[in-house]
N, C-alpha and C positions, 0 to 999 in steps of 0.2 A: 557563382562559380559552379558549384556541384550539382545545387538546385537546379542552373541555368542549363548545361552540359547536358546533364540529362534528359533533358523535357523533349525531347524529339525521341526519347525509346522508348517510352508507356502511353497509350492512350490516356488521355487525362477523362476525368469524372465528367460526362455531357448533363447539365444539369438541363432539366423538360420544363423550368418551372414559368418559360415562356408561352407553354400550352396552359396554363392556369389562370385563370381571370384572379389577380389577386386584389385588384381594385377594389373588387367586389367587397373586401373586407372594410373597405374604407370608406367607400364611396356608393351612394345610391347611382343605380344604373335602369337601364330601361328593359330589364332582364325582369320575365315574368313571377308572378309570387310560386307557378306551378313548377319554373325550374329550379326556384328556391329552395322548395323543399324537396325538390328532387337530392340537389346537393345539399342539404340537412339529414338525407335521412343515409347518403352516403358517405357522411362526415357524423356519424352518431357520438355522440360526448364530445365534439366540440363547442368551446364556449364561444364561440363567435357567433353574435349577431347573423340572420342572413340580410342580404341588404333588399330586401321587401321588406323587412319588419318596419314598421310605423318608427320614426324617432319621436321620443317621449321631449315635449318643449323645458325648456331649459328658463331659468328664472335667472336674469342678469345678474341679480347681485350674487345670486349661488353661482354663477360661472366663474366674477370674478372673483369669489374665494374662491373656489377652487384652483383656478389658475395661481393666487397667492402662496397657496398651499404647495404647489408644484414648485415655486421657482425658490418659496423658503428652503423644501428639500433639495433641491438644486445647490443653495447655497451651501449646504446644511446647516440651515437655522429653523427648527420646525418652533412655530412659537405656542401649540397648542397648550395651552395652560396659563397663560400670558395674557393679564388685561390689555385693551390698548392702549392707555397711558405706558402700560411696563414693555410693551412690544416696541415703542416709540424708545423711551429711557437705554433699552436692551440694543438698537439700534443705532443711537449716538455713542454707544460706550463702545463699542464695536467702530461704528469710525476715526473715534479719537484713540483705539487701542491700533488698529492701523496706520494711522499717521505719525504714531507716535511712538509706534514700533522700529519704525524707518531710521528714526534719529539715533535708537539705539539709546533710550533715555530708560532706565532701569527705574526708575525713580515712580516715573510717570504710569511706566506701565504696570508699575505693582501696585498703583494707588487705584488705578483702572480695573488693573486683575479681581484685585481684593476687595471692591467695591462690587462690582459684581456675582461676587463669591459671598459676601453678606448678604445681597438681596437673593440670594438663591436660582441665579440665574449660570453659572456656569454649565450647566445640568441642558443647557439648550446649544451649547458649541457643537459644532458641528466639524468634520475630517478640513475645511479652512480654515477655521480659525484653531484649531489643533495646530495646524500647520503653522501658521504664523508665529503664534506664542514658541515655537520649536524654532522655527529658524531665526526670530529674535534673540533666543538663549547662544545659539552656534555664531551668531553675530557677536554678541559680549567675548563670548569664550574666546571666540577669534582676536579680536581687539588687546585679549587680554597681555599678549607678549609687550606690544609695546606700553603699555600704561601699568605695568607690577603687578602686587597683589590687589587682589577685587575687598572692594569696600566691607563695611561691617554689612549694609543694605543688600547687597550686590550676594555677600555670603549665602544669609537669607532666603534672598527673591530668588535666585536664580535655581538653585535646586527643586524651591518649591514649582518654578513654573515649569521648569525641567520633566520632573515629576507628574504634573500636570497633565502635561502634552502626549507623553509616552503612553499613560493609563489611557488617553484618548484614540492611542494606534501609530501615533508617533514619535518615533525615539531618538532623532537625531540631535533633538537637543538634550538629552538627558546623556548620549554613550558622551556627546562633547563635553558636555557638565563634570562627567567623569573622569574623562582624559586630564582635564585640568587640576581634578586632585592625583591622578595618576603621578602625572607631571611636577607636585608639589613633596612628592613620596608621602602620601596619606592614604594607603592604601583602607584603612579602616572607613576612612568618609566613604569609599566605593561601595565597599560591602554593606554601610547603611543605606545608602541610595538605592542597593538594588534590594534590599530587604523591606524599602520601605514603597519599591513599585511592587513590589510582590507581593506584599499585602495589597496593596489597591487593586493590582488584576483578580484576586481572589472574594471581590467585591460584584466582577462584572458576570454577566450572562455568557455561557459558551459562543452564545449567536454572534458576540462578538467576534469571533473566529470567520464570520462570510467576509470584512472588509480587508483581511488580511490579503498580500499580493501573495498571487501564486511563485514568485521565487522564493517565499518565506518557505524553508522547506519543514516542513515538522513530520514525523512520526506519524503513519494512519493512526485515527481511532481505535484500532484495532490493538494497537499497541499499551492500553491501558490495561490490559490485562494481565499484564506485569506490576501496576500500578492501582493506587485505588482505580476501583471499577466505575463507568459513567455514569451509571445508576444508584450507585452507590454514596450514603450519605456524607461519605468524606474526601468523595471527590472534588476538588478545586479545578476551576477554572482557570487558574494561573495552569495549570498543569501542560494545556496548547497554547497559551497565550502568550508566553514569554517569548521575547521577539532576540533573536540570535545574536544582533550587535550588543544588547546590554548584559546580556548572559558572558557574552565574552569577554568584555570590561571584567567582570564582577568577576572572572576564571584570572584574569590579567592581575587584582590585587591580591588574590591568592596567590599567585602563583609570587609576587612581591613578596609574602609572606613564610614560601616556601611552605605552604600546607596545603597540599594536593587532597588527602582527607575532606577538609573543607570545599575545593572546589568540588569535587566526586558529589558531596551533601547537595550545593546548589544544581547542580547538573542534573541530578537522581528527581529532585524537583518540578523536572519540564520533562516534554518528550520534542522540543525542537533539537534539529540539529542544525549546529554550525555553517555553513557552507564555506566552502575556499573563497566563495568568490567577497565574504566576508570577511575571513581570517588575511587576506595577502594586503589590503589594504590598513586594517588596523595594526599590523606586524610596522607595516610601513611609518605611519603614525607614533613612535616607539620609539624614544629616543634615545635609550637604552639596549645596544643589541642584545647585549646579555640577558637581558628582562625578553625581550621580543625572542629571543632560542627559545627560554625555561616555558613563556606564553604558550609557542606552539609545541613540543616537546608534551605540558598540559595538555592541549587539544586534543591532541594522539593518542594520549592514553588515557583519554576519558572516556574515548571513541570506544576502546577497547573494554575499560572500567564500565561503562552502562553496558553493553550487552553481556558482559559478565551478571551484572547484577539482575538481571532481567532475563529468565530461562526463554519465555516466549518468543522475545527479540531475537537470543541466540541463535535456535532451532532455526527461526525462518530467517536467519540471514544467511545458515549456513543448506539451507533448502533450498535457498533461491541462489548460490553460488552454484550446488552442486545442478542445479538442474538448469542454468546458465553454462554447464560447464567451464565455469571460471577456477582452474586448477591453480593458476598465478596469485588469484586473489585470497584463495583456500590458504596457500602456503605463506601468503604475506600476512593473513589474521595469523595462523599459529607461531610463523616467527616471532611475531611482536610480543606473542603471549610470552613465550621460552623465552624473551630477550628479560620481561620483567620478572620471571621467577629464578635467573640463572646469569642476567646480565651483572655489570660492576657496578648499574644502578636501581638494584631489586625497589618494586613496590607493589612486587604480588608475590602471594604464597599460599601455599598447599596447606597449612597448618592454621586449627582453630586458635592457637597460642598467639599466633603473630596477627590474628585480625585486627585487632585493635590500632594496630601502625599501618598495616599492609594490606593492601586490597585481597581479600581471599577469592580465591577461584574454585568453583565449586567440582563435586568430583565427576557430575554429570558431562561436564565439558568435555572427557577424553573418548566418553561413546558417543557423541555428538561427531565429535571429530573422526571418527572411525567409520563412525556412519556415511558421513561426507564423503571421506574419503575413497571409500571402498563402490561405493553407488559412480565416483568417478572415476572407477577402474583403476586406481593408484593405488593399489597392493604393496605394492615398494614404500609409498609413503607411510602407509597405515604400518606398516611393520618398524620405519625410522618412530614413528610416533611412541609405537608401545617400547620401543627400549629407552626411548627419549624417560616415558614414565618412570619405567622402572630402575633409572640414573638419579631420579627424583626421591628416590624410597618408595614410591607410593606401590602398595599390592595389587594389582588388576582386581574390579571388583567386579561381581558378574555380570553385571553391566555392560563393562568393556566387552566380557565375552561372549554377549548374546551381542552384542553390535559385529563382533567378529564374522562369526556364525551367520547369522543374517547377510552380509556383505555379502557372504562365501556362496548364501541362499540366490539371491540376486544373479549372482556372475555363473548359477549353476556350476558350482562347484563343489558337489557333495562330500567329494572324500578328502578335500579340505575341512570341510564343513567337521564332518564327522573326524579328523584328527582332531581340528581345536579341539571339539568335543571333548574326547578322552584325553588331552593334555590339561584342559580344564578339571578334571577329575581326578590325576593325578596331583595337580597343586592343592588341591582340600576344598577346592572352590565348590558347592552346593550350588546347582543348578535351579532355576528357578522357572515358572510357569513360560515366563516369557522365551526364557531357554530352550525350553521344547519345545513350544510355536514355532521358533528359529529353526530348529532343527527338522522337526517335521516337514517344513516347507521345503526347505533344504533339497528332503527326501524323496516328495514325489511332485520336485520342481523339475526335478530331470527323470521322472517315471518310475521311480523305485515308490511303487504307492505300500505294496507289504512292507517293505522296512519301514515306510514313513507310520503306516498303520500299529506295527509289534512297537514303537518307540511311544506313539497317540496310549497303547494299550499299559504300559510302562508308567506314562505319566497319570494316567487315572487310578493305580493301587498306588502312589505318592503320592499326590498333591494335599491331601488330607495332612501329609503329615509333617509338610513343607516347616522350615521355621524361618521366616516370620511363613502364618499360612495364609495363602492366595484369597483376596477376595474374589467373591464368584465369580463378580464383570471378567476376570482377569481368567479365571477358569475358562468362562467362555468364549474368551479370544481363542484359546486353542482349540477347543470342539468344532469352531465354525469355521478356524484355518482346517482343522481336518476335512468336514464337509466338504469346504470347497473342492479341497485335492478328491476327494472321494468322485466329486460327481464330473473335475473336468477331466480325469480319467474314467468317463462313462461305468463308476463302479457304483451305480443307484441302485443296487439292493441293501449296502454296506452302509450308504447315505442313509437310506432309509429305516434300516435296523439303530444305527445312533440313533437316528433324530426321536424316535418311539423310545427311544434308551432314554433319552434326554427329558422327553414329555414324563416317564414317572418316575425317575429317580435325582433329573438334575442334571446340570445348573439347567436350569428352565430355556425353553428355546426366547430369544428376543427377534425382534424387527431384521435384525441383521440375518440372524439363523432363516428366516421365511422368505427373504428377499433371495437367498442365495439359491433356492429353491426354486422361488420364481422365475428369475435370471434361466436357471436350466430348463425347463417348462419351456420356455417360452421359446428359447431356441430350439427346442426341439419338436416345435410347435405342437407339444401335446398340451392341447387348450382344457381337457375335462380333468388330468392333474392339476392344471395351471390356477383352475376357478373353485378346485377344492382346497388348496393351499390356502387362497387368500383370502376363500369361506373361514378361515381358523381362525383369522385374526379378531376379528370381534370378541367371539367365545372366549377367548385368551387375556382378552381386556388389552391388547395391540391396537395402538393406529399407526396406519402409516406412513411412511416419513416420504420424501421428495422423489426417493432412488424408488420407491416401491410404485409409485404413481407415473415414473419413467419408465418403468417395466411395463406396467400394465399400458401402456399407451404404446409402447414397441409393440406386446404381443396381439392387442387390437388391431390396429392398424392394418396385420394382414386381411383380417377376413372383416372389417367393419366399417362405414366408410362415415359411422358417428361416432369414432373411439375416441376422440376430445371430449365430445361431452360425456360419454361415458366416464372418462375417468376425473370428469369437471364435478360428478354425480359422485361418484365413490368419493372424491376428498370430501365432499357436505357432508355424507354419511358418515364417515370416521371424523366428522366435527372437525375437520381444516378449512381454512377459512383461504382459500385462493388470493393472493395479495401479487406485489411485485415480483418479490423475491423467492418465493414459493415457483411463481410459474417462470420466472427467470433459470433459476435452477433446473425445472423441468426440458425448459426449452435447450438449456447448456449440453442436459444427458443426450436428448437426441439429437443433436448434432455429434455429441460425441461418438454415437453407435456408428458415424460412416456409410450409412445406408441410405437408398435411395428413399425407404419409409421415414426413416426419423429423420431426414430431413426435411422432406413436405409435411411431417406430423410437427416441428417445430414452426414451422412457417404457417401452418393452421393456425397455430395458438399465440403467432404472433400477430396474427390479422385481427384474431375477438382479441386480444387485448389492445388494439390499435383502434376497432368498434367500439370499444366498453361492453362489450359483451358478457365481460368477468368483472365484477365490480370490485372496483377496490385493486385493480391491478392492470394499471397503465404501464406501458412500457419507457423506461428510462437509458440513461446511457448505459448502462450495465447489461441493459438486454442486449441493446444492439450490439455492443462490442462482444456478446458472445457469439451473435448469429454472424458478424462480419468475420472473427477471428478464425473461425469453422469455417467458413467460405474458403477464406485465403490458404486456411492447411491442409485445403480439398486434393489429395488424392487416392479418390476414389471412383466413382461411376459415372460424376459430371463431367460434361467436355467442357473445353479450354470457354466456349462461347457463352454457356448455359451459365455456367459461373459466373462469367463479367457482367451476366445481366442480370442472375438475381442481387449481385455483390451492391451494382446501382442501381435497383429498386429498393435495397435495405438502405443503402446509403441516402437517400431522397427521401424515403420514407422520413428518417431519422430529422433530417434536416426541416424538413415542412414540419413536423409538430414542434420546431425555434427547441430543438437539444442540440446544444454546441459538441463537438469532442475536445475534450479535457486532455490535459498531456498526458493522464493514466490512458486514455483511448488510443492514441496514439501510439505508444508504450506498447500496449498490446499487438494493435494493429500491425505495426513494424514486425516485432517480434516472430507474430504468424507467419510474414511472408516470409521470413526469411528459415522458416521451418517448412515452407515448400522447396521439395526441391528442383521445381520448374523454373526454370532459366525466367519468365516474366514474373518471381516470387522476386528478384533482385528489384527490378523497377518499379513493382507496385508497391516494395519498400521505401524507394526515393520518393516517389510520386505524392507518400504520406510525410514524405521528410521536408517537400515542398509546399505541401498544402497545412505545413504545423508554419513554415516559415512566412507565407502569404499570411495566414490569422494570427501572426504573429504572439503565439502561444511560446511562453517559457521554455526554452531548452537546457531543462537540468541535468546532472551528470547522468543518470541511470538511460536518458535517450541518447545521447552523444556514444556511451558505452552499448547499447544494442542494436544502434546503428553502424558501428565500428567494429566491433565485434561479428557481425552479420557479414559484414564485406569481406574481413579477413576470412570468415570459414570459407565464403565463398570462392575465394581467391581472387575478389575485385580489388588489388592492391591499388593499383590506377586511382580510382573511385576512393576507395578510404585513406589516400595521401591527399586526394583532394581536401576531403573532410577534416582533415587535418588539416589543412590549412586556411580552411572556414575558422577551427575553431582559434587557432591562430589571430586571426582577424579578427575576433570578435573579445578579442583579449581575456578572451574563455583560461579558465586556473584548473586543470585538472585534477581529484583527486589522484591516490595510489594507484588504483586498478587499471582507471581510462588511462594515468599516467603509461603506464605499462605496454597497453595496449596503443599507444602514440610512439613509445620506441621500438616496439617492434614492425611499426607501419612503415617508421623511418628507415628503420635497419634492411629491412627489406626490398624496400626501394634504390638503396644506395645499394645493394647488390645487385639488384637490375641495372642500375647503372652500368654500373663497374663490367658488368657481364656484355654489356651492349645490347643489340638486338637480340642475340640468342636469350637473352634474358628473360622475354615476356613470349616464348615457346615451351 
């Protein structure tokens, strides 16, 4: 439909890789040793063979293990460990556990199982016979209506193999196994079964996590930082492991129980989430509606219970709303929150008294919110908020009123800015480090750099005597908001008197304070300040960080035409070790500069890490989706032409060294085009929404919603009615926000309707 419709408005991706001898990889050819190494020495770090190279003779019986070896992994049965008398044994038991699986003989297959599991052979099943052992349990389970209750064996076997299967990556017979005591009102049996695969996942290797499907949707990595840490020795691997269907059973006996407490415990446990397209089907499964409400009613506010409980989560869910501009989704998280501190079925509260029964919510939450808020221009809302609070009993703490302030900072709005200020002063509130950074910025965000300066001068005869008192780092946030306003108001003698201020009295200048320095230097291309600044760092006992090695590579670049390896030289010097992610990052800044320099200074440093130039720092999907994401939000100095063809030469590049893009690539990609705002930003967004649906790559909610979202800013109603009814088709369960964003596609269309032709004028 939408994929189809559109493919006649974008040139699609010309892929060249018909101009490439790829045989050559394969196959010997009659191609000389001398252009062999011609392409060897233009393919540097590739591990392929060149096809001159001599093939080393192969020993038949080492061929056919090897070949054994391959089709064991194939099966997954790797037997490495395995005499072959017990490879042979391991092999028949596996037959008769197949055929005997079929009949659906419980009996049989536990004397199979358990025979196996004493010889110490379970340990070599592999993701089929996982499977098997799983969907023989869903076979009983199923059977079970018409034949009663399951035997005393049946009790027994079936959990344990249940159990089994799931620890292996497969859980459908273990949520079934569940259901059945669901269905018996046992809910306690549930809550052992999932306590007792929870233990067994906290047994396996994280690496467990590669065989997981990408519709499992879990929390990045990143998200542990709410959580024990990954490196840290009390981190669990159950921790990603726990697969959404059994978590939701085990939320299901809870919620039997009515002890939401207890589910919030198992939940707090994992960083998966749920998916709808999990939750509508087990709702369905539920033969109890009343249970199937209280189920999801759980769901929802667990949703909201973990990223309460988890600051990190919070922030960047409400960072990536506000700069999604999703204002809908902003106000449906804070409904929900006010609905449980103020609803007729409270299970959150403001009070450390009530934690114990009641999910508390922490006080950071309402500068968070303010934050959000104000960054998306809803001034109105942020103001319903702070009376909301103050309905609540709760005092504004200053917190709130530096989120205030800041917001006011932002929208330049200073003499907002500066009322909250002295209304804050007036309630007794004590302003704090952070409060003047706010304010200052405030100040000479819109040119007032003396006020911003007399307020800078203010807070350095108090912060000494602040109570609680500022630690430094926290001091020097504001010096080096000063700085900045200092110097992007060209007031660099004033800069410079601080910064000498700062060298003998304090807070010490850090990395940040000499970058900002740099940053100015460099644009104003005075290169003999520029090379005495970053002369300091050493002496100082500074190295430099990523942003600092991005500067010096913009400010080279004008007048040098080795300023990669220059600054490839200066990170060895400051002891940084060039890796991925290091010159990923590098690469990210200058693209970000918008220039005709830091874009060919990015594409330098993407070629030597594409050579092996830089050891230890090959390019991944992360590089490329930053160099492509920059492309597509190019308006800047490239014409329309230059871009389409560096865009697929990154794109080709990417593909020939076998890097797939991942639905976060996509994600991204999308995204970018649709933050151009040139009329082929809309198609080169489809064009990726086509080429996700051809490799037939996962479409989770976050791509459906910034695919949808994209078309409505852009007014392709047309276009995201269609998508609508893709996802329609595809019996796609939306959550709240895409929900949202599907009735207002609808709504809008049926006024075009309604309108007729003049409609779509």
């Amino acid at each position: 439909m939408l994929a189809r419709r559109t493919s006649h408005c974008a040139a699609s991706f010309i892929s060249l890789y018909f101009l490439a001898p790829r045989l050559l990889c394969r196959t010997n050819t009659t191609s000389s040793a001398s252009s062999g190494a011609a392409r060897g020495a233009d393919n540097k770090g590739s591990a392929r063979p060149l096809a001159s190279s001599p093939a080393p003779a192969l020993d038949p019986a080492k061929l056919i293990g090897r070949l054994d070896k391959q089709l064991q992994k194939f099966h997954g049965q790797p037997y490495d460990g395995l005499a072959p008398h017990e490879v042979q044994v391991f092999n028949r038991a596996i037959q008769s556990l197949r055929s005997t699986a079929e009949t659906a003989d419980t009996r049989e297959v536990y004397h199979i199982w358990r025979t196996l599991k004493d010889r110490n052979m379970l340990r070599f099943f592999g993701p089929v016979q996982h499977d098997m052992i799983s969907r023989f349990v869903v076979a009983v389970c199923e059977n079970r209506s018409g034949s009663g209750e399951w035997s005393e064996l049946e009790t027994r076997a079936l959990p344990e193999l249940a159990l089994f299967s799931a620890a292996g990556g497969v859980t459908e017979g273990l949520t079934r196994c569940m259901l059945v005591f669901i269905q018996e009102n046992n809910p306690q049996a549930v809550i052992d079964l999932y306590e007792r695969y929870y233990a067994l996942l906290e047994t396996k290797t994280p690496l467990a996590e590669a065989g997981k499907e990408e519709g499992q949707s879990t929390v990045p990595a990143v998200e542990s930082q709410d959580s024990p840490t990954a490196t840290g020795p009390t981190f669990s691997p159950a921790l990603t492991l726990v697969r959404g269907d059994v978590l939701l059973a085990a939320i299901t006996a809870f919620a039997m129980q009515g002890s939401f407490p207890g589910a919030l415990q198992v939940a707090l446990q994992t960083t998966v989430r749920i998916l709808p397209t999990t939750i509508t089907p087990w709702l369905r499964m539920l033969s109890d509606p009343k249970l199937a409400k209280q189920v999801d009613l759980f769901v929802r506010r667990l949703e909201v219970a973990k990223l309460l409980a988890r600051p990190t989560s919070l922030a960047r869910q409400l960072s990536n709303l506000t700069r999604d501009r999703a204002v809908s989704s902003l106000q449906s998280l804070y409904r929900r929150i006010m609905d449980g501190l103020t609803g007729p079925d409270r299970w959150l509260t403001i009070s450390q008294q009530d934690a114990g029964t009641l999910t508390l919510v922490p006080e950071f939450l309402w500068s968070l919110f303010i934050t959000a808020l104000m960054r998306s221009r809803r001034t109105d809302l942020a103001q319903k908020l702070w009376d909301d609070v103050l309905k609540l009993g709760v005092r504004p703490p200053v917190g709130m009123w530096t989120a205030l302030i800041d917001g006011y900072a932002e929208l330049k709005a200073a003499d907002d800015a500066l009322n909250t200020w002295h209304v804050m002063l007036s309630q007794g509130i004590q302003p704090d480090a952070l409060s003047y950074r706010a304010l200052i910025y405030a100040l000479y965000h819109v040119g007032r750099v003396d006020d911003a300066f007399d307020r800078f001068k203010e807070f350095q005869r108090v912060w000494a005597k602040m109570v609680p008192r500022p630690e430094e780092a926290t001091v020097l946030i504001v010096y080096n908001t000063m700085l900045h306003g200092l110097l992007f108001h060209h007031h660099e003698g004033q800069a410079r008197t601080l910064f000498e201020q700062m060298q003998l009295e304090g807070p010490s200048p850090d990395i940040v304070t000499y970058n900002t320095f740099l940053r100015w230097y460099s644009r104003k291309e005075q290169l003999k300040s520029f090379a005495e600044v970053l002369q300091m760092l050493e002496p100082n006992g500074l190295k430099g960080d990523v942003y600092t090695f991005s500067i010096v590579l913009s400010a080279l670049m004008k007048v040098r035409d080795d300023a990669p390896q220059i600054m490839l030289n200066l990170m060895q010097r400051h002891g940084v070790q060039p890796n991925t992610a290091t010159m990923t990052s590098i690469i990210d800044q200058q693209m970000k500069t918008q220039t005709e320099a830091g874009f060919h200074s990015a594409l330098d440093l993407l070629n030597r890490m594409e050579r092996g130039d830089i050891e230890g720092a090959e390019p991944n999907e992360v590089t490329y989706t930053a160099v492509l994401t920059a492309i597509h939000r190019n308006t800047w100095l490239l014409s329309r032409s230059v871009v389409n063809e560096y865009r697929q030469m990154v794109w080709n590049q990417m593909e020939a060294r076998g890097i797939k893009p991942m639905r976060t690539t996509y994600n991204s990609l999308i995204h970018a085009c649709f933050d151009n705002p040139d009329p082929e930003g809309v198609q080169q967004a489809l064009h990726y929404y086509r080429d996700m649906t051809k490799r037939g790559v996962f479409m989770s909610n976050d791509t459906w919603y910034i695919l949808l979202r994209g078309l409505m800013q852009r007014k392709e109603w047309s276009l995201a009615n269609e998508l609508v009814e893709e996802m329609r088709e595809q019996d796609f369960v939306p959550p709240g926000a895409l929900a949202d964003l599907i009735r207002k596609v609808r709504l809008r269309i049926r006024e075009k309707i309604k309108a007729g032709p003049a409609g779509y004028f």
